[in-house]
Backbone as a chain_set.jsonl record, in Angstrom:
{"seq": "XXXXXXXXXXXXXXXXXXXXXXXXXXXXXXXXXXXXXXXXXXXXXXXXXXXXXXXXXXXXXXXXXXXXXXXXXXXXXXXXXXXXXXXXXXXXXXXXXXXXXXXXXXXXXXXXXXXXXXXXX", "coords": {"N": [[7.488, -18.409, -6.317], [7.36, -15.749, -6.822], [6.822, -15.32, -9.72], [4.093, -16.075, -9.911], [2.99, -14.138, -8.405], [3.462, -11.816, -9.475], [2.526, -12.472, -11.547], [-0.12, -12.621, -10.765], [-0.52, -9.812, -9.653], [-0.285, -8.304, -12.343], [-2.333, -8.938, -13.816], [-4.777, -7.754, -11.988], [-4.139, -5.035, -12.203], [-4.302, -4.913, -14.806], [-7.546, -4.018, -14.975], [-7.445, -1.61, -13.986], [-6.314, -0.115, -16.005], [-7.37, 2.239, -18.453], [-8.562, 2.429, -21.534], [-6.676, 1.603, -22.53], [-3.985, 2.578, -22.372], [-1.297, 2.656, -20.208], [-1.135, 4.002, -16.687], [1.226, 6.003, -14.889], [0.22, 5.532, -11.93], [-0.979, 2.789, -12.265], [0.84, 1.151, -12.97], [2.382, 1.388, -10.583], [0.737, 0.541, -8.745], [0.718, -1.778, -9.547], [3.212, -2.809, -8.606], [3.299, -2.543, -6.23], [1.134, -3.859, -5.163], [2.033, -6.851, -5.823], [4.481, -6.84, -4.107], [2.933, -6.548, -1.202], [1.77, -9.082, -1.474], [3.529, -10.961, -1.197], [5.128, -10.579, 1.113], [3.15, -11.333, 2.324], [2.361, -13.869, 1.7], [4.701, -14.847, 3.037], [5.37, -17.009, 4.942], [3.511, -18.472, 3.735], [3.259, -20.341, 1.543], [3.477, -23.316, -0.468], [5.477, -25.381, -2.365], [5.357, -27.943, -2.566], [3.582, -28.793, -1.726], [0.931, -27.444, -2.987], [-2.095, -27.064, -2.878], [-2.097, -26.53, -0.13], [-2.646, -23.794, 2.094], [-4.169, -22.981, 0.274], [-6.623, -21.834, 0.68], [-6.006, -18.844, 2.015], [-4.41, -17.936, 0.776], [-5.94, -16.323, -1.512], [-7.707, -14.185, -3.268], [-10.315, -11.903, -3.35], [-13.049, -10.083, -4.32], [-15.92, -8.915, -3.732], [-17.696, -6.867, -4.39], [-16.606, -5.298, -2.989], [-13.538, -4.359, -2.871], [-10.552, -6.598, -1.835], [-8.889, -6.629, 1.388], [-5.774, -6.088, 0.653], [-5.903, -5.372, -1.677], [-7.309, -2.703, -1.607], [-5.222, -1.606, -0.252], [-2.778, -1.488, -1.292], [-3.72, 0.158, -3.39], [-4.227, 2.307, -2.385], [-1.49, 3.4, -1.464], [-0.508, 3.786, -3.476], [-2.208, 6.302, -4.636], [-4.692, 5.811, -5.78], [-8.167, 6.501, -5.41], [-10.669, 4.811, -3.41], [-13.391, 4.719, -4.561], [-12.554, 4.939, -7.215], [-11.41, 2.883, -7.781], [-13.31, 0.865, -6.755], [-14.569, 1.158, -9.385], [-13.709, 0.726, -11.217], [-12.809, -1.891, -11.038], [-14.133, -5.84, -11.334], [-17.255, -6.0, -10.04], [-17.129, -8.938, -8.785], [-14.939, -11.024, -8.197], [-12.753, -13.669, -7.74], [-9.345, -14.645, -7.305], [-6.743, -17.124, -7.117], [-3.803, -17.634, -6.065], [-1.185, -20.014, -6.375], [0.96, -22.055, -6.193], [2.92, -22.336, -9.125], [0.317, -21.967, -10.15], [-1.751, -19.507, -11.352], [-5.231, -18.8, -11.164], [-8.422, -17.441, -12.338], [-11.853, -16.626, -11.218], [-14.304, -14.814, -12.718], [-17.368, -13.187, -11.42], [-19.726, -14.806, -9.508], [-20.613, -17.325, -10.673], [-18.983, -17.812, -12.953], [-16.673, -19.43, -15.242], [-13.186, -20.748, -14.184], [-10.441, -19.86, -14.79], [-6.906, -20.168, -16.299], [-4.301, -18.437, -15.812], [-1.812, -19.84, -16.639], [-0.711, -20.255, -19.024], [0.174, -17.175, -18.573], [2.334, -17.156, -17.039], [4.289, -19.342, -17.661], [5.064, -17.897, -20.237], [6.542, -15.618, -18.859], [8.632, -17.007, -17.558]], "CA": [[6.434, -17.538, -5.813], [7.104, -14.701, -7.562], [6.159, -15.577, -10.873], [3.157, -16.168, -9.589], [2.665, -12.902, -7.156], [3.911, -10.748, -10.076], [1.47, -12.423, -13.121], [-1.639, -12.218, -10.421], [-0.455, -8.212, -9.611], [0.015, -7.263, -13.254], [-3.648, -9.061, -14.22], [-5.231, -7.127, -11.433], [-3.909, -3.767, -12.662], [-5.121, -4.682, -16.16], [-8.347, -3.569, -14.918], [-7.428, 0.086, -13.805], [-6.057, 0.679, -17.282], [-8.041, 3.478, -19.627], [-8.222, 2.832, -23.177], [-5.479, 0.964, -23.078], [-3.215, 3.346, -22.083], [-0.811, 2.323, -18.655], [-0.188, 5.551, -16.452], [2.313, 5.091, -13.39], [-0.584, 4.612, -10.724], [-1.127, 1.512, -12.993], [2.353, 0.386, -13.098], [2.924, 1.298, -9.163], [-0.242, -0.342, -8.245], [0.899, -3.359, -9.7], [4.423, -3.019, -8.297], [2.81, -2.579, -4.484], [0.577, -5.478, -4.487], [3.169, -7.842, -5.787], [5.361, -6.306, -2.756], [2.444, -7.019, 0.012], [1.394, -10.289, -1.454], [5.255, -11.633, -1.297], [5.521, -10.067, 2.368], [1.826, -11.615, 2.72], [2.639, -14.955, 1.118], [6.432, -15.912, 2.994], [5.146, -18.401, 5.118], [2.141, -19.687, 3.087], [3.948, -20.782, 0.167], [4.636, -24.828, -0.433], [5.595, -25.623, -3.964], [5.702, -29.365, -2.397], [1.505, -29.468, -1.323], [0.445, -26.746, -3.438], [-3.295, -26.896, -2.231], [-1.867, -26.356, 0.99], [-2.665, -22.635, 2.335], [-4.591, -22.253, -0.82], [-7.505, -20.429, 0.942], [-5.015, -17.998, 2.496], [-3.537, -16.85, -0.762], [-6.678, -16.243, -2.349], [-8.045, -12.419, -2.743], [-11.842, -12.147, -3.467], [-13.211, -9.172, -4.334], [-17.127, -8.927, -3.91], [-18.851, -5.848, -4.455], [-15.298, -4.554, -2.333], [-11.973, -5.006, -3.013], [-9.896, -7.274, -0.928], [-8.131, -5.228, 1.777], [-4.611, -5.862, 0.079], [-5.974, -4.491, -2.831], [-6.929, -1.612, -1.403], [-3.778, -1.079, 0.798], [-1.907, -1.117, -2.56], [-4.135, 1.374, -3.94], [-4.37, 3.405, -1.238], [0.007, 3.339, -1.566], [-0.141, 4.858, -5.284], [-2.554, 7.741, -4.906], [-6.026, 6.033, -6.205], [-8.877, 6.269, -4.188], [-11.877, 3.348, -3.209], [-14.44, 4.891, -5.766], [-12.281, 4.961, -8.915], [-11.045, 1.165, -7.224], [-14.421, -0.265, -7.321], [-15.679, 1.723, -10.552], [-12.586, 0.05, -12.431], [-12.744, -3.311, -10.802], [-15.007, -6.584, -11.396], [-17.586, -6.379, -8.559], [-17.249, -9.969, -8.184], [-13.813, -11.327, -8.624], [-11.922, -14.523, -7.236], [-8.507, -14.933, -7.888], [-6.101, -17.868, -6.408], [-2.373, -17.718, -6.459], [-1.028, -21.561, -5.604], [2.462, -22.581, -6.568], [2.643, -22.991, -10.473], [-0.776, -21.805, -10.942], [-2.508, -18.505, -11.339], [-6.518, -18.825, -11.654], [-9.112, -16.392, -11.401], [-12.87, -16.08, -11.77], [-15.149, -13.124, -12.565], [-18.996, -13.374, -11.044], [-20.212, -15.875, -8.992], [-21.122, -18.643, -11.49], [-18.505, -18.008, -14.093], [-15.279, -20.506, -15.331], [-12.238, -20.887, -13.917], [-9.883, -19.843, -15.702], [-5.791, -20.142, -15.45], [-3.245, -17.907, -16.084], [-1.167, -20.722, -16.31], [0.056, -19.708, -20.362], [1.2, -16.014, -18.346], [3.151, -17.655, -16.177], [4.983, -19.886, -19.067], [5.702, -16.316, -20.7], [7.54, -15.234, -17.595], [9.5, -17.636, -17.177]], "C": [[6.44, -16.2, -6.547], [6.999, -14.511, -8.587], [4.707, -15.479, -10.527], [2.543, -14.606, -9.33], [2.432, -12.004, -8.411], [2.833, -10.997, -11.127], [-0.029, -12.209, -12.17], [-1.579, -10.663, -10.415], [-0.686, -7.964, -10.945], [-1.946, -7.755, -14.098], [-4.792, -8.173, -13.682], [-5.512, -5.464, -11.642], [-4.396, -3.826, -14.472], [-6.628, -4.288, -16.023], [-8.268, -1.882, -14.647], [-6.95, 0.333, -14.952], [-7.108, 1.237, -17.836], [-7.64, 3.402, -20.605], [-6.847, 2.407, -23.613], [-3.876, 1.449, -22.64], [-2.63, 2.909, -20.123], [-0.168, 4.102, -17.573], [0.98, 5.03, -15.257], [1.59, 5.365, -12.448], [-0.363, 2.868, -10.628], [-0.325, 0.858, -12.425], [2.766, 0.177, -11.399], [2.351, 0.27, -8.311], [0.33, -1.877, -8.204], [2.347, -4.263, -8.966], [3.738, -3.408, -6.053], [2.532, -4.092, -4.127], [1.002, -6.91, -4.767], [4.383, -7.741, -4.563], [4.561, -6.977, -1.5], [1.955, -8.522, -0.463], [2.638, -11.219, -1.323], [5.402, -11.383, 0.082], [4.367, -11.325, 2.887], [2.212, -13.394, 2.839], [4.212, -15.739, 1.668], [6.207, -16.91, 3.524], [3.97, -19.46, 4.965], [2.221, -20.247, 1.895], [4.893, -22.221, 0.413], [4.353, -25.191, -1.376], [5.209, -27.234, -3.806], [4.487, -29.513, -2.338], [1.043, -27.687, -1.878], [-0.712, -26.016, -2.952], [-3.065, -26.01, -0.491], [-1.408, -24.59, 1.453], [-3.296, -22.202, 0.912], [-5.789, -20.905, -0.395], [-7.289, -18.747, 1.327], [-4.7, -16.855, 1.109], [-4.807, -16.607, -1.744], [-7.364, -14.998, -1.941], [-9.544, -12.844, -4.132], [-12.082, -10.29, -3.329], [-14.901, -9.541, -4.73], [-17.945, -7.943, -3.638], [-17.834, -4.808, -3.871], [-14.409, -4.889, -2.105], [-11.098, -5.341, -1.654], [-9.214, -6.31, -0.029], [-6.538, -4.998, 1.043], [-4.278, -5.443, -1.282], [-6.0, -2.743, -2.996], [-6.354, -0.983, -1.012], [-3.233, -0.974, -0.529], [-2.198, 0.08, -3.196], [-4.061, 2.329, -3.497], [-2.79, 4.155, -1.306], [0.159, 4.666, -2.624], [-1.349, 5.685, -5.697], [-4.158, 6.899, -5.741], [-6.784, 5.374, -4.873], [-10.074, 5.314, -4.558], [-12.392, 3.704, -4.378], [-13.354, 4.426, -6.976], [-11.714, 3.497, -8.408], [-12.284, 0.559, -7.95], [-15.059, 0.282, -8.756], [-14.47, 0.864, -11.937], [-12.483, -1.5, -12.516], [-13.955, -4.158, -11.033], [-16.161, -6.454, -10.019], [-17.357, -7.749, -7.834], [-15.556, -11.009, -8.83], [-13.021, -12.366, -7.711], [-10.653, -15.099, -7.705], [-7.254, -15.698, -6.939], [-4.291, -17.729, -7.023], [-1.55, -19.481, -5.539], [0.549, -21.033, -6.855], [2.195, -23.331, -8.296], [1.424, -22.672, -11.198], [-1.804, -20.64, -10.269], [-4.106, -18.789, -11.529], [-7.445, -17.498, -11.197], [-10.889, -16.727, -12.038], [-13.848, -15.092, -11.626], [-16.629, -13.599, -12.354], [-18.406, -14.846, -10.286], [-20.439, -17.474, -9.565], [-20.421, -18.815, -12.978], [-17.571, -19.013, -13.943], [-14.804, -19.603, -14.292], [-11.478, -20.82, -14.611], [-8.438, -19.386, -15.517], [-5.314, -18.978, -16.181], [-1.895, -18.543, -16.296], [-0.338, -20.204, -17.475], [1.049, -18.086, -19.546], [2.269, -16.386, -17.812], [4.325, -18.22, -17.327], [5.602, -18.595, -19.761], [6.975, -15.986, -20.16], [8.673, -16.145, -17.273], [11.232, -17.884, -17.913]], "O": [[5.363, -15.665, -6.809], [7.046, -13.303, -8.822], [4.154, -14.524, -11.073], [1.715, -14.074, -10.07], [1.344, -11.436, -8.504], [2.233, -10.042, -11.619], [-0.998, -11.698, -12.733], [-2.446, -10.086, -11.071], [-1.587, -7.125, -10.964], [-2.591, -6.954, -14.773], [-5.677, -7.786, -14.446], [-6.528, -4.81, -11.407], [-4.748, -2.861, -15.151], [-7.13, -4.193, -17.142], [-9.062, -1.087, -15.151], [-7.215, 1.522, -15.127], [-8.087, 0.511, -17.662], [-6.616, 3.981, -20.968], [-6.155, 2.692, -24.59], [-2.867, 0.745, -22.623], [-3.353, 2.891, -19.127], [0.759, 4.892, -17.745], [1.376, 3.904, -14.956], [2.384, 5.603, -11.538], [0.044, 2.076, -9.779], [-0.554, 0.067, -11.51], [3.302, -0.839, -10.956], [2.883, -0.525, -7.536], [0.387, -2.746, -7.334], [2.583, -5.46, -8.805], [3.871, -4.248, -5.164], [3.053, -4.981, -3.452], [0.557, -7.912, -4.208], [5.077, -8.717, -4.28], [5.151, -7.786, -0.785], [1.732, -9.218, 0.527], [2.393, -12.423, -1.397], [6.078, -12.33, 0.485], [4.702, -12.148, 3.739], [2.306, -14.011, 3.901], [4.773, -16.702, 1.143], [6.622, -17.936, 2.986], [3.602, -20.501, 5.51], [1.229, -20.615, 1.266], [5.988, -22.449, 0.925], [3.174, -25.437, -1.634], [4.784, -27.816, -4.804], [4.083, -30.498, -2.956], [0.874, -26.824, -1.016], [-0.691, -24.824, -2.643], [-3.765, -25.15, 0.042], [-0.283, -24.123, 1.275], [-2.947, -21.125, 0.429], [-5.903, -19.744, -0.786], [-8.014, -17.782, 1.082], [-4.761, -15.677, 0.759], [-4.521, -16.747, -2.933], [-7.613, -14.671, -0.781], [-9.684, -13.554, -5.128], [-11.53, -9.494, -2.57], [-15.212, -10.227, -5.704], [-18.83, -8.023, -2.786], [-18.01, -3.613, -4.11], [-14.187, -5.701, -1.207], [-10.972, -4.599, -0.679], [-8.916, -5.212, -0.498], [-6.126, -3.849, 0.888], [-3.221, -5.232, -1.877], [-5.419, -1.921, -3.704], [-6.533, 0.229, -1.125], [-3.386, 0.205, -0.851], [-1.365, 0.919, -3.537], [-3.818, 3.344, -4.149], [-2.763, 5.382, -1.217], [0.623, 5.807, -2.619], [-1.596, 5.829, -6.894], [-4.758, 7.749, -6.4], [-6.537, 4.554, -3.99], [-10.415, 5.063, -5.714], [-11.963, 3.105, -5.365], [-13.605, 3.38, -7.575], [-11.694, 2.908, -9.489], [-12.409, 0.033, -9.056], [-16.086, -0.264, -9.161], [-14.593, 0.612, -13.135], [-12.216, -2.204, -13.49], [-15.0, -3.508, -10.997], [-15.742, -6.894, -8.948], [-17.364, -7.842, -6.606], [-15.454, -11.521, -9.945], [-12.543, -11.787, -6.735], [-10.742, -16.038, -8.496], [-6.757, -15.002, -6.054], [-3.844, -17.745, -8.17], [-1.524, -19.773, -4.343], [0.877, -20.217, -7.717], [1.59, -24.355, -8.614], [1.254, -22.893, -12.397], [-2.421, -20.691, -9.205], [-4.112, -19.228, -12.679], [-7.336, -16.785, -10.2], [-11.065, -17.031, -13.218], [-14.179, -14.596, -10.549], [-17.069, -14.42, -13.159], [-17.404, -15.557, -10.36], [-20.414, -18.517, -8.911], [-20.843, -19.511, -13.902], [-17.438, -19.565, -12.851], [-15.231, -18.588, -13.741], [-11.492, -21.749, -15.419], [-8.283, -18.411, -14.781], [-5.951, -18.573, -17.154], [-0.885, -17.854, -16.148], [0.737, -19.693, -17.16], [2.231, -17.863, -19.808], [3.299, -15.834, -18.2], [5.167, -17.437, -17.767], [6.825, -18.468, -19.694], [8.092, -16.017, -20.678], [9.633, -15.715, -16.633], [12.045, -18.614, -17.346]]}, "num_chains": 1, "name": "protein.A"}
């Protein structure tokens, strides 16, 4: 699970970056919501039925960021506006056992994170 937790947090925070540049909001941000999604995630996590609690573990951001996005943010000092002015308005991203996915808009792919994960490991 925490391969997982940690490659969806640090993808998430690749959107609040500027120019490339990571400040330590960034970095905290990403540290938080790998913290509440691990707190979030202890008893909805089964490596054995994967699917199983998938809807649960899945953070959706549509036009307004999930609340455990913005509880994270809220943690490390950035506020809603510069949230949604940094973030996808439309963003679905699943964390399952073994496999990161996310997609941006309504009608785009699916697309894994499955190679970050492999990295991490």
């Amino acid at each position: 699970m925490r391969q997982e937790v940690f490659c969806a947090a640090r993808f998430v925070a690749l959107f609040l970056r500027r120019e490339g540049q990571e400040d330590k909001r960034t970095e905290a941000f990403s540290e938080k919501l790998a913290e509440l999604l691990m707190q979030r995630y202890e008893r909805h996590w089964h490596p054995d039925m994967p699917m199983r609690g998938s809807g649960y573990r899945c953070i959706r951001i549509n036009h307004q960021p999930d609340p455990v996005i913005s509880e994270a943010a809220a943690a490390c000092g950035l506020d809603q506006g510069e949230l949604c002015m940094r973030l996808p308005r439309e963003l679905t991203l699943w964390i399952d056992p073994s496999d990161v996915s996310y997609r941006i808009g309504e009608n785009g792919s699916v697309c894994s994170l499955a190679e970050s994960l492999q990295d991490m490991a």
